[in-house]
Structure formats: structure tokens, C-alpha cells
N, C-alpha and C positions, 0 to 999 in steps of 0.2 A: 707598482712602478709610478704610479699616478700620486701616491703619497709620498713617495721617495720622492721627486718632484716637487712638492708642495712644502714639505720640510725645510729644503736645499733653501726654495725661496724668500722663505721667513727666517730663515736665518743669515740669508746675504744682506733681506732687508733691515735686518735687527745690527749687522755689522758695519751697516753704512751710517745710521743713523746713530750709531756708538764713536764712529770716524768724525763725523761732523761736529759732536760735540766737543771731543777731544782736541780739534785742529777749529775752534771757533776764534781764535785770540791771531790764529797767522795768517789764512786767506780769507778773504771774500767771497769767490766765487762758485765754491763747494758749498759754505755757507749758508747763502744763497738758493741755490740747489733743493741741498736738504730741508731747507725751511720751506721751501716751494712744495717739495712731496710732502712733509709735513701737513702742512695746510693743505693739500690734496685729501690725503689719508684722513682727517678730520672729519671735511666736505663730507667724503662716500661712507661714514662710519655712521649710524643711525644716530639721533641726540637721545640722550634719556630723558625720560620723564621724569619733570618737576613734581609730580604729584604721583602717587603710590598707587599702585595700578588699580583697588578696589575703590580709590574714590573716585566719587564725582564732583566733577569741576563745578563750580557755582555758576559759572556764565553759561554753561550749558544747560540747566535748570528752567523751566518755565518760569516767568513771572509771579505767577500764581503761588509758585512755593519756594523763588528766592525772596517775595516780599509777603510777610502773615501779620494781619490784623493782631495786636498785642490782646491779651486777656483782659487787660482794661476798655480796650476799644472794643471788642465785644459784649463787655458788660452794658457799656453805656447804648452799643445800636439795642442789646435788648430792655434795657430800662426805656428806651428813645419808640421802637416800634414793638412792645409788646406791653410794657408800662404805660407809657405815659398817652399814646391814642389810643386806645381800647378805653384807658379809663377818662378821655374828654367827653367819651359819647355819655356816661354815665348819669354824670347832671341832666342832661337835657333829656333823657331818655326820664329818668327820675321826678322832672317836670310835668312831662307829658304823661304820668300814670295818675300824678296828684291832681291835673286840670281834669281828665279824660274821667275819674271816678274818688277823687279827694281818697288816694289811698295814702295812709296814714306814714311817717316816715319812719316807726319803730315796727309794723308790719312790712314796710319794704326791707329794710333792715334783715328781718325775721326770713323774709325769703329769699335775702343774698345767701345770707347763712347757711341756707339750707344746701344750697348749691356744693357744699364745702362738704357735706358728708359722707356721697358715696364716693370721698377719696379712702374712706376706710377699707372700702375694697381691695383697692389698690396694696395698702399697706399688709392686708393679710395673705393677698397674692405673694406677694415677695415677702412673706415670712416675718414682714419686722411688726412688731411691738406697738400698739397705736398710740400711746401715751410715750414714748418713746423710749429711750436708755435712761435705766434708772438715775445715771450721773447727768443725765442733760436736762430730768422730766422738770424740773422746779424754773430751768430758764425755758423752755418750751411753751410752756403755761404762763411764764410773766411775758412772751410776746403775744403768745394772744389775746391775752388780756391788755396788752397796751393796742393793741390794732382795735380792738373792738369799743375802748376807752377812744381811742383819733376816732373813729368814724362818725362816735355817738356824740362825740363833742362838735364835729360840721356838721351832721344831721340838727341840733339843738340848734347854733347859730343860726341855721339856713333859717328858722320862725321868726327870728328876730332883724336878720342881714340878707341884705340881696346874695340868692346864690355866687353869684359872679366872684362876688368880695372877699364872701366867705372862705372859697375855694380857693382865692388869690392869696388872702392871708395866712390859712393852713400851710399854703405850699411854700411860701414868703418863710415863714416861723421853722418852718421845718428844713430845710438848708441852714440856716442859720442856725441852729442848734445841731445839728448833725456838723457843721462844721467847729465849731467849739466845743460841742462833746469829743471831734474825732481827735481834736488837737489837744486835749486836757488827757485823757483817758487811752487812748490809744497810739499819741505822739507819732502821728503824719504828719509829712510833708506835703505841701499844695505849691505847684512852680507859680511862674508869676502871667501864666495864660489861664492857668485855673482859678489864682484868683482875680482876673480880670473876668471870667467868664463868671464865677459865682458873684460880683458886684455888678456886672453887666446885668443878670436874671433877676437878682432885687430888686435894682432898679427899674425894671420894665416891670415886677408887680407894684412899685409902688406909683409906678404913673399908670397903672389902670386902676386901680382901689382908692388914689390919691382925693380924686373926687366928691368919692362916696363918703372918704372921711372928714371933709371940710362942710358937709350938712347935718351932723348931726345936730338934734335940737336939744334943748336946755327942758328941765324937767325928768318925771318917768320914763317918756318916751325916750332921752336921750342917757338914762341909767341903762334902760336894757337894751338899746343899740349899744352902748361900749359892749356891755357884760356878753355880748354877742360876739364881739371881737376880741373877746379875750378867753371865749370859747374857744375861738379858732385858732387863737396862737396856742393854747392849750391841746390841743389836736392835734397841732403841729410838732410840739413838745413832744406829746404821746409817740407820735410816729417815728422821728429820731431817736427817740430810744427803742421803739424795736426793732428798727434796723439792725442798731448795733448791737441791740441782742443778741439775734436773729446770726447775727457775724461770729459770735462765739462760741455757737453750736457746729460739732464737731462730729456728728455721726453721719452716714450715708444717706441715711432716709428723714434727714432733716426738715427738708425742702415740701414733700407729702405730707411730715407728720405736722410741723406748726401751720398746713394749709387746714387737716383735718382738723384740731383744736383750734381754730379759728374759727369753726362752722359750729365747736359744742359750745366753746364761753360765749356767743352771741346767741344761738338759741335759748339757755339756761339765762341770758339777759334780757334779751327782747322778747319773749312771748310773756314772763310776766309783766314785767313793764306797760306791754301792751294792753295787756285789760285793764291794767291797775290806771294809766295813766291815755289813754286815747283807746277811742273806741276800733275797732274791725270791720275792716269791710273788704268784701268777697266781688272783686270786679266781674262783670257781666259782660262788655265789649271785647272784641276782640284786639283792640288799639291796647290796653292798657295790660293786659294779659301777653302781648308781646313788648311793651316795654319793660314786665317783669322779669319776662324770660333772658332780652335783650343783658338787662341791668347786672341779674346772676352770673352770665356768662362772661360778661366782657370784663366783670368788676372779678374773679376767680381766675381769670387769664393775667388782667394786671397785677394782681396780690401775687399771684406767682411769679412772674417774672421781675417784680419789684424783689421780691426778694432773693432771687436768683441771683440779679446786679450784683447786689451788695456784697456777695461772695466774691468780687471779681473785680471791683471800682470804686473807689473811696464813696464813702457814704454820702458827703457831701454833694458830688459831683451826679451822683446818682440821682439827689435831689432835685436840683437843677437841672439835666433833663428833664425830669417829671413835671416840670415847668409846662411842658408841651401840652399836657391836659387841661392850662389855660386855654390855648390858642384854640386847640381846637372845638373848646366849649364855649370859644364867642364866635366862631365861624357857625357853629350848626344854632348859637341862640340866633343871630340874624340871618340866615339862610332856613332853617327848617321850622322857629320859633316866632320868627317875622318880630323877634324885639333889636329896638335900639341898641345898636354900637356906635358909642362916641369917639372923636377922632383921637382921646387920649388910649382908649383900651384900645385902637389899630396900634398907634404908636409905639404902646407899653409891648403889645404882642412882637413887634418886630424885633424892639430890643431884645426880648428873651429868643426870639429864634437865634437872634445873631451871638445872641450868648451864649447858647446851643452847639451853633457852629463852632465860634470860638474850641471851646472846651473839646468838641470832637476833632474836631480837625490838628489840634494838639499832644492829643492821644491814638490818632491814625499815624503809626510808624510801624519798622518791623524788627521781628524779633532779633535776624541777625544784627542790626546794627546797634543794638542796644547791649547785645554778646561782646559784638566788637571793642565797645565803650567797657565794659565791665574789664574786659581781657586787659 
């Protein structure tokens, strides 16, 4: 009874609503009416949803994961905090082993390297190959050998060049050749905040080095000060190309294996070397025994994560960060070192942090809206 009822209804209301349209041209006030129930019937009728019932709205989303750090901007925070400070302490720690027991810099060398080795563990754990895939072994072995070629070339300078300089013009040389290597060779684009931030960081190494280079003296002395500085852009050179190396290697266990062959082409360099050209010495204090320890570690964290970036952030830009390991190796030379900082190295530092900024701050977006742009 109660559907015989309900039927009747929806049919009287379906005939009135068929009445109104039909009789819309002769009165008004049915019209009217019917347009009134209309718009009633509307009101009490649920809306549908704009969005398909399994999704989720975006404005309902936390912040956290409707806005994600791009893969570039994570590149650069890990070149920024796991490259470029870990490896500022490095110098100064490297200082304080040579004051503390005149250890030699192709023995220090000798025991970063060493640090590199029980990554074979690792490799054998997870089953891969320690020399790597046979299609990658040949550019695997040409980045280690260019890492171990950079370091030996700022180690060299550093006898002839104030540390300071040395490690400004490595890092100077080395952007700038990562950025002309990347633009020739692997045709990036750089927008015009990167390269403001990559002339910004030049610039702040050349007004703390600026100094250094306006004393050189006329004679021997002032052959093997350049020849010192053209170590270091040579080093610098080294290191831009294993980046991009380093970039073209294409297996899983990439990342462990040129850390591991980085520990054997430096051993197989440095311990001959070392007898052959400087003598050995076995520290006895406990000061220089934890600057070694210190050295291995933070300089095997940085190598790692420098090269992690690069899979992730133009190589240039990655450079540039690593700027940071200036600053923070004239913070700990006049706070831990108690030597002189002159008001150009504050100067030149700030520039490079603001160049820092710069470039991060350019590359802090999210992934949706760069979806959005693409769409």
C-alpha cells in the first residue's frame, strides 16, 4: 500500500513538472510555482561530488605531503650538511696532527684511505661484485683514480700554499669546471638564480684568496707559490671530472663500490710514495691519534655524500654548496686554531653562504607545482 502510494506521487510530480514546461510561453504563475518546487527539489537532493569517491582532496592533505622537497633540493641539503661540514673540520683537524707530531700528508692520506676498505664488507653482504659490473669497472676505477689525483694535488699545494687558499682555489676551480664540463658534455640548463648563486660563490672565494695572491714574490720562491696554485686548480679539475663520472655510472651498488676503489687506488699510491718520498711516523699522543681517527671519518662521510648529490643536482651547483667547507674551516682556523682571519676571508665567507642561500632557496619548491607546470 505504502508503495502504491509512493508511485502515485512521483508520478503526479513528474506530470506537473511536464505541465509547466509545456504551458511556460502562456502563464506566469504556474511557472513560477513549478520553478519554485524545482529549486526546492534541487536544495533537498544531495550535490555530487566533484572528485571521484577514492580520491583524496589536496586541501585535505597535510602540508608535509601536499608540499615535498624536489630531488634537487635534497641533493643540495645533502651536499650542504653531510659534504660540505664534515669535510670543513677536515683541514684543521689535518693541521692539528701535522703541529701535534709532524705526520706526514701522504701517511695521512694513507689512513683516510684506509677507512674506505671495510666498505668491501658491505659489498659482499649484498652480494654485488667489488670492482663492480663488468660494463661500468673501467669508469669506476677512472673516478677513483681522479679523487685520489684531487686530494694528492691540495695535499702537494698545501707545502707550498697556505691551507686556506689552497682549499679556496680547489673548490673555486672545481665549480667552474663542473659547470663547463656540465654545459659542453652533458647540455644543462642553469636558470638565472643559479647562475647568480654560482658567480655569487666565486666571487666570495676570490675575495678571501684575493689577498694571498697579490704577495707572491719574484724568484723561486714565487715559481713554486704559483706552481702551488696551479696544483690546486688542477685538483679542482680532478674533482669535476669525477663527479661527472661518477654521474654515469649506472648500477645499484655504485655509490659503495667507487667508495671502496677509492680506499684501494689510494693505498696502492700512498704507502709507496710514502717511503719512497717522506718519511713515517707512528703518533704517540692521544691529540693526533684522534685527529686521525677524526680525519678518516668525516672525510668518508663527505666523499659519500658528495657523491650521492651529484646523482640528484647539477654538478655545478653541488660544487657550490661545498663552498661551505670554506667557511667552516675559517671558523674553527680562528676559534680552535687561534690564527688570524682577515676581514676579507669574513667578507668573502658571507658572500658564499648568501650564494648558498641563493641557490637553495631557488631549488626549495614542490613537486606538485612543477607537475602542474609540466601539465
Amino acid at each position: 500500500m505504502a508503495g502504491a502510494l509512493r508511485s502515485q506521487e512521483e508520478q503526479q510530480k513528474a506530470e506537473s513538472k511536464l505541465w509547466c514546461l509545456g504551458n511556460h510561453g502562456e502563464s506566469e504563475g504556474p511557472v513560477a510555482m513549478c520553478s519554485s518546487s524545482l529549486i526546492l527539489d534541487d536544495f533537498t537532493q544531495p550535490s555530487p561530488s566533484s572528485s571521484p569517491p577514492g580520491e583524496v582532496r589536496e586541501e585535505s592533505l597535510p602540508w608535509h605531503q601536499r608540499c615535498r622537497p624536489t630531488d634537487a633540493t635534497k641533493g643540495l641539503l645533502v651536499a650542504l650538511l653531510g659534504g660540505g661540514l664534515p669535510a670543513g673540520f677536515v683541514g684543521p683537524f689535518s693541521r692539528m696532527a701535522y703541529q701535534a707530531s709532524h705526520l706526514p700528508s701522504l701517511e695521512l692520506l694513507l689512513c683516510r684511505c684506509l677507512f674506505h676498505l671495510p666498505i668491501a664488507l658491505l659489498l659482499k653482504l649484498r652480494g654485488c661484485p667489488l670492482l663492480g659490473p663488468t660494463g661500468n669497472r673501467n669508469r669506476a676505477w677512472l673516478h677513483a683514480l681522479l679523487n685520489v689525483l684531487s686530494i694528492g694535488c691540495a695535499y702537494s699545494a698545501v707545502l707550498v700554499v697556505p691551507a686556506g687558499n689552497a682549499a679556496t682555489v680547489r673548490k673555486g676551480s672545481s665549480t667552474v669546471c663542473s659547470t663547463l664540463l656540465a654545459l659542453c658534455l652533458e647540455s644543462q640548463r642553469l636558470s638565472s638564480y643559479d647562475w647568480c648563486g654560482l658567480v655569487g660563490s666565486t666571487l666570495g672565494l676570490l675575495i678571501i684568496v684575493g689577498p694571498g695572491l697579490g704577495t707572491l714574490h719574484e724568484g723561486s720562491e714565487g715559481v713554486y707559490t704559483a706552481l702551488g696554485y696551479v696544483l690546486a686548480v688542477l685538483g679542482g679539475l680532478a674533482l669535476a671530472l669525477g663527479l661527472l663520472v661518477y654521474r654515469s655510472l649506472d648500477f645499484p651498488s655504485s655509490l659503495l663500490t667507487v667508495a671502496f676503489l677509492f680506499g684501494v687506488v689510494g693505498v696502492m699510491g700512498a704507502l709507496p710514495g710514502l717511503f719512497l718520498l717522506q718519511t713515517p711516523v707512528i703518533p704517540h699522543d692521544p691529540l693526533s691519534w684522534s685527529c686521525v681517527w677524526g680525519v678518516g671519518v668525516l672525510a668518508l662521510v663527505s666523499f659519500v655524500c658528495a657523491s650521492y648529490a651529484v646523482t640528484m643536482a647539477h654538478p655545478a651547483l653541488v660544487c657550490a654548496v661545498l663552498h661551505s667547507e670554506v667557511v667552516v674551516a675559517l671558523m674553527l682556523q680562528y676559534y680552535v686554531l687561534c690564527e688570524t682571519v682577515t676581514p676579507s676571508d669574513i667578507m668573502g665567507a658571507g658572500v658564499v653562504l648568501g650564494s648558498i642561500a641563493i641557490i637553495t632557496a631557488q631549488n626549495l619548491s614542490c613537486d606538485r607545482e612543477r607537475e602542474g607546470l609540466k601539465e
